[in-house]
N, C-alpha and C positions, 0 to 999 in steps of 0.2 A: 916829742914824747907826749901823753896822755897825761892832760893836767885836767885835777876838778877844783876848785875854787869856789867854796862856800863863804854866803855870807845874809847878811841881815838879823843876825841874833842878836839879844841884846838883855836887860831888864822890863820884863814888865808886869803888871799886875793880876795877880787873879783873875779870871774871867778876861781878861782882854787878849786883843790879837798879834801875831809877828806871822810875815812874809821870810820866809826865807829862800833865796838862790844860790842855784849850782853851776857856773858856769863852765863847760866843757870845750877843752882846744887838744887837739894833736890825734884827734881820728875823727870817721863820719857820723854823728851824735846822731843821725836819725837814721842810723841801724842800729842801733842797740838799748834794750831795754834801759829803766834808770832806776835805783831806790833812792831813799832815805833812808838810814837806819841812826839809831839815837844810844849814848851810853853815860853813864854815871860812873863814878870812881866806885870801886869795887863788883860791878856788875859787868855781865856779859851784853854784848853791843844787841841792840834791839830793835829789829824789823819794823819801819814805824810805817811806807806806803814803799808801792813799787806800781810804775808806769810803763807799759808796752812803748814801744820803737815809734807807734803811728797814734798812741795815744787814747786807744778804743777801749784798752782795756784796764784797770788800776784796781790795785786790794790795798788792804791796809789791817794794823795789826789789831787788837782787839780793845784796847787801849785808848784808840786815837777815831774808832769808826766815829761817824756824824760829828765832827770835831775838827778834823785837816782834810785838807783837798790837796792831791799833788795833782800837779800839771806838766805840761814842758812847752816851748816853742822848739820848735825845729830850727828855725830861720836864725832863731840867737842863739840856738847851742846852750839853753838855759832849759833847769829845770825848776820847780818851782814847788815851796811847801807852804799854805795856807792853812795857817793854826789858827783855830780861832775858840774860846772859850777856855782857856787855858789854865792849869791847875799848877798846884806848885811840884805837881808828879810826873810833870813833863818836860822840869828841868832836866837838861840834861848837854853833852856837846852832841851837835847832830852831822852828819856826815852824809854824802851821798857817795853813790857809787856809781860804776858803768855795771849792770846786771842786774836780772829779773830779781835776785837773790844776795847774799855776801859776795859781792865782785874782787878781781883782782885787783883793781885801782882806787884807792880812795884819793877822799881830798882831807885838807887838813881841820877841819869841823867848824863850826860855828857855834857859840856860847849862847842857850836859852838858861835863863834867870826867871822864878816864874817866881816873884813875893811882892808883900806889900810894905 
């Protein structure tokens, strides 16, 4: 079955960085596009980047432009969110998905803590 497994969140400071990976098992990861999307208790879940299948093409929400980079490897079935400068407004659980857009499969999130 289609499993996502996020991870690498964690606390960190103002201005500094976190990696975080989505590891995907139980279909062919490099046919299908990938997001990130991020949410806070009481808010609606938030489009944070989104990655094509071969990797050429990547957006990102308004938010987060000149700040994260997503990536993927194909070969690990990993996708990849590079935070960097980071605010305390980016706390949030972050989630990926299988789709260019709100997919049908999530994973179970990963915790960004952004303070001092």
């Amino acid at each position: 079955q289609v499993q996502l497994v996020e991870s690498g969140g964690g606390l960190v400071q103002p201005g500094g960085s976190l990696t975080l990976s989505c590891v995907a098992s139980g279909f062919t990861f490099s046919a299908y596009h990938m997001s990130w999307y991020r949410q806070t208790p009481g808010k609606e879940r938030e489009m944070v980047a989104s990655i094509s299948k071969t990797a050429d093409v990547t957006r990102y929400g308004d938010s987060v432009k000149g700040r994260f980079t997503i990536s993927r490897d194909n070969d690990k079935n990993t996708v990849y969110l590079q935070m960097n400068n980071l605010k305390s407004e980016d706390g949030a659980v972050y989630y990926c998905t299988r789709a260019w857009g709100p997919g049908e499969y999530w994973g179970r999130g990963t915790q960004v803590t952004v303070s001092s």
